[in-house]
C-alpha positions in Angstrom: -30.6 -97.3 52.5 -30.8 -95.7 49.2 -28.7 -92.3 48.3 -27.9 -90.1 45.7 -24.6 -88.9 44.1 -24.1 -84.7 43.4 -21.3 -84.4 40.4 -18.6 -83.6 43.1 -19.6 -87.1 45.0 -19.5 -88.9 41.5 -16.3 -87.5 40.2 -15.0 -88.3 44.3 -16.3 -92.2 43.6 -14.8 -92.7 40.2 -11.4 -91.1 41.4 -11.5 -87.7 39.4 -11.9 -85.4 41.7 -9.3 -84.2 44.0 -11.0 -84.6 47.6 -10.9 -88.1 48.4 -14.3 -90.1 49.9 -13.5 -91.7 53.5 -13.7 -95.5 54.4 -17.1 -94.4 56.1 -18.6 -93.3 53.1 -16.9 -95.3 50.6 -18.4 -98.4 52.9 -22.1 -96.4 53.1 -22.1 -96.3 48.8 -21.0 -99.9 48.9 -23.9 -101.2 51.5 -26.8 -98.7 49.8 -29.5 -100.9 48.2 -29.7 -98.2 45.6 -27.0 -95.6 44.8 -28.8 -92.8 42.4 -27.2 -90.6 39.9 -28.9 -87.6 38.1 -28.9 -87.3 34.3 -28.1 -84.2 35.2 -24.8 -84.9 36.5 -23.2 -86.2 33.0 -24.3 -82.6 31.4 -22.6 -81.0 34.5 -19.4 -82.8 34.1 -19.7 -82.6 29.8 -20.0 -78.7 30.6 -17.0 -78.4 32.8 -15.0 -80.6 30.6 -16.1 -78.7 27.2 -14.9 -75.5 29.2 -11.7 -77.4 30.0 -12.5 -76.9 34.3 -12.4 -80.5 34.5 -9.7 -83.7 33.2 -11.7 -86.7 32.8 -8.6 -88.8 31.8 -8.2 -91.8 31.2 -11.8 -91.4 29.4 -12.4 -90.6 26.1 -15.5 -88.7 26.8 -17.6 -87.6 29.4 -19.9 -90.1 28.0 -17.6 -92.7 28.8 -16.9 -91.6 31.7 -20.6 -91.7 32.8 -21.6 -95.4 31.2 -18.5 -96.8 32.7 -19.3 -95.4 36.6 -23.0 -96.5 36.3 -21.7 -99.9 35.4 -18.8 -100.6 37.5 -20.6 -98.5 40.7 -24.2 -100.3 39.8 -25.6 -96.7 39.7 -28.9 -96.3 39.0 -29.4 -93.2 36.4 -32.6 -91.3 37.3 -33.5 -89.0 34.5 -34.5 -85.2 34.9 -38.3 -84.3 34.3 -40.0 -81.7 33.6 -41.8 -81.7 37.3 -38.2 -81.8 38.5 -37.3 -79.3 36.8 -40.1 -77.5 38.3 -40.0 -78.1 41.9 -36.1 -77.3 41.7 -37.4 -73.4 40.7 -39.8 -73.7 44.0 -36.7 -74.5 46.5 -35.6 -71.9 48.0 -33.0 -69.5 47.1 -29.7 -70.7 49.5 -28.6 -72.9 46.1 -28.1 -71.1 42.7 -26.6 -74.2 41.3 -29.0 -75.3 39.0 -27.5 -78.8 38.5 -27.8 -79.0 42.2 -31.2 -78.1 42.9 -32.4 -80.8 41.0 -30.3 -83.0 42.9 -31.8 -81.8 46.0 -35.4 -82.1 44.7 -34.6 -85.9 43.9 -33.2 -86.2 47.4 -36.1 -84.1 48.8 -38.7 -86.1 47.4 -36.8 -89.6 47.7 -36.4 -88.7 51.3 -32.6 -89.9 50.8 -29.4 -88.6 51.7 -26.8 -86.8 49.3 -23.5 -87.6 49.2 -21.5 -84.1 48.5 -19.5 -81.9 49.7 -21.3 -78.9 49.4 -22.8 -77.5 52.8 -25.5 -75.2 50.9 -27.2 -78.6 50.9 -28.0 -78.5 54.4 -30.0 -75.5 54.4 -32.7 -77.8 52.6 -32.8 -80.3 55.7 -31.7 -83.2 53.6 -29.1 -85.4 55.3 -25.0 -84.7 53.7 -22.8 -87.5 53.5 -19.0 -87.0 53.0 
């Protein structure tokens, strides 16, 4: 099985968030063949940290914080282009989350599920994990 991170599912994975992944899916990310991350994610998490909404410690920088989870998780970074950034305009409208809507196009067009904890995914008939 392959699957892909949102930000809240990453942060969950490398500890920082507050909400806790389960056994079930902490064993699901461990047994993937492929675990994905968007790009997108890292300027997601540099935003919130910038705006001081998010504590990344004991990383330096969101940067670090990034190249250190794709190498101890074995994530696989899938960068953000421009027909991506496209197709996430044509979903429609339950998301307003533009970080997120390019998740679920990845997803979408992957045909993989999404770990998150955000239930807006579901209205785009991708399978949640949490």
């Amino acid at each position: 099985m392959e699957l892909i991170l949102d930000t809240c599912g990453l942060l969950s994975l490398t500890g920082l968030a507050e909400r806790k992944l389960t056994r079930k899916t902490l064993r699901l990310v461990e047994e993937a063949e492929v675990v994905y991350v968007s790009a997108c994610s890292l300027f997601e998490i540099s935003i919130k940290h910038k705006k001081k909404n998010l504590s990344i410690h004991p990383f330096t920088s969101a940067l670090a914080l990034w190249e250190t989870a794709l190498k101890e998780y074995q994530l696989v970074e899938l960068p953000v282009s421009a027909s991506v950034f496209y197709r996430s305009t044509e979903l429609p409208d339950h998301h307003a989350d533009p970080f997120d809507r390019i998740i679920l196009v990845e997803a979408l067009s992957r045909n993989m599920p999404v770990l998150t904890y955000d239930s807006l995914f579901k209205g785009y008939g991708v399978e949640v994990l949490n």
